[in-house]
C-alpha positions in Angstrom: 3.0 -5.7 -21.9 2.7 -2.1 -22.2 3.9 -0.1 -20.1 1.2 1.8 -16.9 1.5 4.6 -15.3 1.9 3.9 -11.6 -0.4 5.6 -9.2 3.0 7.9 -8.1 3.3 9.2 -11.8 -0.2 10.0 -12.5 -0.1 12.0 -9.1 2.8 13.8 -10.1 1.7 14.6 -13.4 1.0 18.1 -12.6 4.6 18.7 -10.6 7.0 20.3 -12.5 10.2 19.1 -10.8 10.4 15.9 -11.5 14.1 14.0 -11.6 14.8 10.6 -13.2 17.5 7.9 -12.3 18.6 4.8 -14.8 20.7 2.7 -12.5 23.0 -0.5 -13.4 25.6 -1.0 -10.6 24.8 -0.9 -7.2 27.0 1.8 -6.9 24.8 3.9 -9.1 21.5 2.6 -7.1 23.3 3.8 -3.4 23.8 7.1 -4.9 20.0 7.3 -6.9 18.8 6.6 -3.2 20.9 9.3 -1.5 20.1 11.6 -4.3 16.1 10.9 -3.2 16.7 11.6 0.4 18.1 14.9 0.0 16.3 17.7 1.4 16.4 20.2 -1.8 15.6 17.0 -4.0 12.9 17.8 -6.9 9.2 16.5 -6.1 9.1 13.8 -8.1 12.2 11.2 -7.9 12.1 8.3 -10.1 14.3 5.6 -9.9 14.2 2.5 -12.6 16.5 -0.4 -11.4 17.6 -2.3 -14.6 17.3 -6.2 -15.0 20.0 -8.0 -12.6 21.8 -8.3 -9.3 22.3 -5.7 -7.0 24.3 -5.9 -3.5 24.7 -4.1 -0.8 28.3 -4.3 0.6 30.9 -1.6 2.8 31.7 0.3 -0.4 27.6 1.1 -1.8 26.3 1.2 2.2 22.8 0.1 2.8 20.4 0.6 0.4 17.8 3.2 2.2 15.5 5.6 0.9 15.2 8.8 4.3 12.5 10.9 1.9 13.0 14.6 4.0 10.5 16.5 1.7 7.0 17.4 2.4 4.9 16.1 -0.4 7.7 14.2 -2.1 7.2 11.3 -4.2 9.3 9.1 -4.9 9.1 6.1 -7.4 11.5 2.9 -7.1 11.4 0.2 -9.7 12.6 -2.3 -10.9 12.1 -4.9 -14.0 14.2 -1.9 -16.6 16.0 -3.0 -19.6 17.2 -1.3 -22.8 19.3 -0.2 -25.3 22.6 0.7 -24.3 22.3 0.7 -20.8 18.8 2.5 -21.1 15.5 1.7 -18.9 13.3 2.0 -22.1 11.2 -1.1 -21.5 9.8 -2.9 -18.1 8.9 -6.4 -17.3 6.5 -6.5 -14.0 8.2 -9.7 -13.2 10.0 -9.0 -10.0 12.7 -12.1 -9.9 14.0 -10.0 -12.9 15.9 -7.6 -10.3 17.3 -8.4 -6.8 18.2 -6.5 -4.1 20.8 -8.3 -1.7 21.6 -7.2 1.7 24.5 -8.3 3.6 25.3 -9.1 7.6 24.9 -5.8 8.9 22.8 -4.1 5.9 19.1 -4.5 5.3 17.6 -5.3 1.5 16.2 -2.1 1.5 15.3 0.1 4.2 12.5 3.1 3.2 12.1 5.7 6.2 9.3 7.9 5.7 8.7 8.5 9.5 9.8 12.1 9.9 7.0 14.2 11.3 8.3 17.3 8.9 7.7 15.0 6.2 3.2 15.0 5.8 2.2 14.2 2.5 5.5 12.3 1.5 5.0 8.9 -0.6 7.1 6.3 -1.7 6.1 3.5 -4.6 8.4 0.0 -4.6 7.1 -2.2 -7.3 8.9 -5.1 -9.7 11.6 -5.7 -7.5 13.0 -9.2 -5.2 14.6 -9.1 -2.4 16.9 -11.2 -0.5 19.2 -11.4 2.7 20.6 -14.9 3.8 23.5 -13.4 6.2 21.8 -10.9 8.2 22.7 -10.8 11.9 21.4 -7.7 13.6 18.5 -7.9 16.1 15.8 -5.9 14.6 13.3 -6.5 13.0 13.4 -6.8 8.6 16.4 -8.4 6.6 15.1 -8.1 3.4 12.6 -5.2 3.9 11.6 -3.0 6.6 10.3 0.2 6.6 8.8 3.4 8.5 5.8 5.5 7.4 4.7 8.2 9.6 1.6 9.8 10.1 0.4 12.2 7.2 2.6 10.0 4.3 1.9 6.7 2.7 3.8 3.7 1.3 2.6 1.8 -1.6 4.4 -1.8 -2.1 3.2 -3.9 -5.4 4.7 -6.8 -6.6 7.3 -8.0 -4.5 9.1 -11.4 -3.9 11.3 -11.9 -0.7 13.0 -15.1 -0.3 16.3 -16.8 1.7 15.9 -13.9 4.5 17.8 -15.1 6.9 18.4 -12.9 10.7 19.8 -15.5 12.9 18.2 -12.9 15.9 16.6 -10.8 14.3 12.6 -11.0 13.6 10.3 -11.2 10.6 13.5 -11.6 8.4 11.1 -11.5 5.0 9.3 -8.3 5.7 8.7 -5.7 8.9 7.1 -2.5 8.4 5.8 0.1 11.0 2.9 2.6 9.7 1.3 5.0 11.4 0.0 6.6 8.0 -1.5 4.9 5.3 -0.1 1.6 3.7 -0.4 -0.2 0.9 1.1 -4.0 0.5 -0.3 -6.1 -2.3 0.8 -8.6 -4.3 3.7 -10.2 -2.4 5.3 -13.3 -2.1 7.6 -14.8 0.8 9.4 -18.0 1.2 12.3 -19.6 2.7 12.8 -17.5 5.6 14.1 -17.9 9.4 14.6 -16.0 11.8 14.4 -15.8 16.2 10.9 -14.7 15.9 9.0 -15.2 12.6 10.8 -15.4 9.2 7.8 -14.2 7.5 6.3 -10.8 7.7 5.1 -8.4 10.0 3.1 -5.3 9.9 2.6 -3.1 12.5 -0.1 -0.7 12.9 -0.3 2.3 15.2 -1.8 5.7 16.2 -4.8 6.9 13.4 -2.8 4.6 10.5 -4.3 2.3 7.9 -2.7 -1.0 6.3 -3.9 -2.9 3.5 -2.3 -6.3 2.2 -4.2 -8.2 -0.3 -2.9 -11.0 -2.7 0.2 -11.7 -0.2 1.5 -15.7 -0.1 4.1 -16.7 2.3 5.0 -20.2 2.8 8.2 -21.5 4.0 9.4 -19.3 6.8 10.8 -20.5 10.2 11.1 -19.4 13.4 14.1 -20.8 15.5 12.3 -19.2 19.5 12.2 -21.9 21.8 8.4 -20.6 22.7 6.3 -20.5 19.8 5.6 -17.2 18.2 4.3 -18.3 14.9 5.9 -17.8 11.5 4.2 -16.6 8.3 1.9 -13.3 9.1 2.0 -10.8 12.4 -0.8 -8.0 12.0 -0.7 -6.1 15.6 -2.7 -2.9 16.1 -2.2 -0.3 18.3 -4.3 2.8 19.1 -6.8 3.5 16.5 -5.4 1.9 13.5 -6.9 -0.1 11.0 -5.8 -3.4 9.2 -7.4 -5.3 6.9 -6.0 -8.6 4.9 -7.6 -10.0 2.1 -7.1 -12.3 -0.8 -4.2 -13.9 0.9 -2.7 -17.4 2.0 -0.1 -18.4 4.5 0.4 -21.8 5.1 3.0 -24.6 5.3 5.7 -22.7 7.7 7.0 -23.7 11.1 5.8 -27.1 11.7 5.8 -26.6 15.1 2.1 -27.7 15.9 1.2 -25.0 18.1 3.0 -22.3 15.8 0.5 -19.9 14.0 0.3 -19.1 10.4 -1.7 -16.2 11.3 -1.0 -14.2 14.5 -3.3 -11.2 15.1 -3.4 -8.6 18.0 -4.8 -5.6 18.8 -8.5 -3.7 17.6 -9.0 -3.3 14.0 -8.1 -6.2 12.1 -10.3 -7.6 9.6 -9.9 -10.3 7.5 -10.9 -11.5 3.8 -11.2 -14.9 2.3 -7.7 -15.6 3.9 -6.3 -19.2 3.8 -4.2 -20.0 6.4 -3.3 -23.3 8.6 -3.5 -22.1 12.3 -4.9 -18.6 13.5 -3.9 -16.8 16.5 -5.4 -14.2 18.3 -9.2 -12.9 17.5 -9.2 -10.6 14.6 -12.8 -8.0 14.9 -13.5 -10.0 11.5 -12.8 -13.1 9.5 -14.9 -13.4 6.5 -15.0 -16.3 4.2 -11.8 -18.2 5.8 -10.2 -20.8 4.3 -8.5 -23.9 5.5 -6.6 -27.1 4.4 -4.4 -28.1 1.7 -4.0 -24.5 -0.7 -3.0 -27.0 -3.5 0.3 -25.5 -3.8 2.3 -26.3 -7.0 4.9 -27.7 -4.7 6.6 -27.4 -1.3 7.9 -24.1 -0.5 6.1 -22.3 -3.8 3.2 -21.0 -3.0 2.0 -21.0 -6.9 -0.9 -22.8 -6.6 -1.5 -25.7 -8.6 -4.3 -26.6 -11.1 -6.6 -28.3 -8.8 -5.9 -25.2 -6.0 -9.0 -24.2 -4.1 -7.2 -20.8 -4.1 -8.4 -20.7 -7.6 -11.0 -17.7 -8.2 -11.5 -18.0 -4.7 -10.4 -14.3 -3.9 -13.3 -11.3 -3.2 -13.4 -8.7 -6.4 -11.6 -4.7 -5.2 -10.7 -5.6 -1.9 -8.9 -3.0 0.5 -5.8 -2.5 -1.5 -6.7 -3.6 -4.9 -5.5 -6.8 -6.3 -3.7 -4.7 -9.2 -3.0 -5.3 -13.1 -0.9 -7.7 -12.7 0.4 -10.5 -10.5 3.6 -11.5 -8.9 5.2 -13.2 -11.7 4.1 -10.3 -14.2 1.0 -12.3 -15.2 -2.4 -10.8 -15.5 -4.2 -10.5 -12.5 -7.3 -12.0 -12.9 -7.8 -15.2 -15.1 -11.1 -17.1 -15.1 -14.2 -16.4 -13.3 -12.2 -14.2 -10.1 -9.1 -13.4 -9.0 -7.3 -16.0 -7.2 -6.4 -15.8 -3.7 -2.4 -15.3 -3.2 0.3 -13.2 -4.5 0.4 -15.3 -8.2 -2.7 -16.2 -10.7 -2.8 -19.6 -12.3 -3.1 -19.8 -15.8 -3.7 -22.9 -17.6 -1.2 -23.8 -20.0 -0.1 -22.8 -23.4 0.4 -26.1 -25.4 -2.8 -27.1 -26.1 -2.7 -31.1 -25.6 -1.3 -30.5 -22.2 -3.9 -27.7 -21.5 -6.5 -31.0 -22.6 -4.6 -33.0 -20.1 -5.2 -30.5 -17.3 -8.5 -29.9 -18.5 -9.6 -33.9 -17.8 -7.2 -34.6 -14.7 -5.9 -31.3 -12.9 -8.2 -28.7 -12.1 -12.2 -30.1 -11.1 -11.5 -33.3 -12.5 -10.8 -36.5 -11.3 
């Protein structure tokens, strides 16, 4: 597909100090990062991420983006490929580039939380992430970040998967905002942790978050009392979160662990699927429940006979973007679907007649 310009470029189109990074070792990727967080860095920092495996290890350090600039943006992508050694082209496939922490480093760690720091934004799009070693007791093995008040964050199409923090919490996801965040399609699967190995987002002071077209399926937590696994939304203060367009269901099997676990003023909810809810969001509109029809256990894809299936609310807060979390276009059929990926019926036409007669509203 053509390439778009991201909602970070088209804002800096009238900034005239703009650096660009092509990275293809993880060396390279460490020092793109560091290069970003410098104080006297230009206002505009793009980094492209070519196609492949990146990790995190004593020699590279963690893989952190500290933006120290008022009104810096900074861009982070990944899906690049190109002639020799170029980013010329981009998939919007995420799995195509992976960022792997280690024991004692996160994923990737974005810190936009310096007070100094008002109008600063960072964009992460087309990149997976993974951690299956992680042993520190925070909170994020795969992806955790801060965004103070006065900057914003912007996350679009992101897989997590195998984050692993023995006693840690929320090993897929963890971010803290007290500005204005952005989350949307993202999947996560396959993660543990002491507390929740799914996601968590964390709301506080005057800040906004908005997730939309998020899956998570899979994720465990090892606490002897049950804290849920999947998706933590707590408010504090005066902040607002809303979710919407989103499914979490088939974690801990625990029967009185929550998919869903809400806290605090200001939640609201959007034709969410889920299995069990905790807490008592301010709204929950258009709920779903039961089997999602996903394609298979621990994918969240959903399957042709998927009530998930144009099942999602058109613009919700957040956007449901271009594109989906394979790279796919984000709205086939009658609505978008609800959940980080779009189901598509499929290309060889006998089996699309198969489907046609048997899978999706038939018998």
């Amino acid at each position: 597909p053509p390439l778009l310009p991201s909602p970070l470029l088209l804002a800096a189109a009238t900034c005239d100090a703009v650096t660009s990074r092509c990275v293809a070792t993880s060396t390279q990727l460490a020092d793109a990062l560091e290069e970003a967080s410098h104080p006297v860095a230009d206002t505009t920092f793009i980094i492209r991420i070519r196609e492949g495996l990146y990790a995190s290890d004593a020699a590279t350090g963690p893989f952190r983006l500290a933006i120290r600039r008022a009104g810096q943006l900074v861009d982070v992508s990944g899906g690049w490929s190109g002639a020799a050694g170029g980013c010329d082209h981009q998939s919007f496939d995420p799995s195509r580039t992976t960022l792997i922490g280690g024991p004692t480093r996160k994923s990737f760690y974005p810190n936009l939380s310096n007070a100094l720091d008002t109008g600063a934004m960072a964009y992460l799009h087309d990149i997976s992430f993974s951690n299956p070693n992680y042993t520190q007791a925070d909170g994020g093995a795969c992806l955790s970040g801060l965004v103070g008040s006065g900057n914003s964050a912007r996350i679009d199409r992101v897989q997590l998967h195998d984050c692993h923090a023995t006693v840690g919490s929320h090993a897929s996801m963890r971010m803290d905002n007290e500005g204005d965040l952005t989350v949307r399609n993202l999947a996560a699967r396959s993660g543990s942790a002491a507390e929740n190995g799914g996601i968590g987002v964390f709301t506080s002071g005057v800040g906004t978050s908005r997730l939309a077209q998020i899956s998570v399926t899979g994720t465990q937590t090892a606490a002897s009392v049950p804290f849920g696994s999947g998706i933590t939304l707590a408010n504090f203060g005066s902040s607002l979160t809303h979710l919407a367009n989103s499914v979490s269901w088939g974690n801990d099997d625990d029967p009185l662990a929550v998919d869903i676990a809400t806290s605090g003023a200001g939640v609201v909810l959007t034709r969410t699927h889920y299995g069990i809810l905790g807490g008592l969001p301010d709204a929950n509109l258009a709920p779903g429940s039961g089997d999602p029809g996903f394609v298979a256990d621990g994918d969240p894809r959903p399957g042709p006979s998927s009530p998930l299936i144009d099942g999602g609310v058109g613009d919700p807060p957040g956007g449901s973007g271009a594109f989906d979390c394979d790279g796919h276009a984000r709205v086939v059929g009658l609505a978008v679907d609800i959940g980080a990926f779009e189901w598509a019926p499929p290309a060889d036409p006998v089996f699309a007649d198969y489907m046609q007669a048997y899978g999706r509203g038939g018998l």
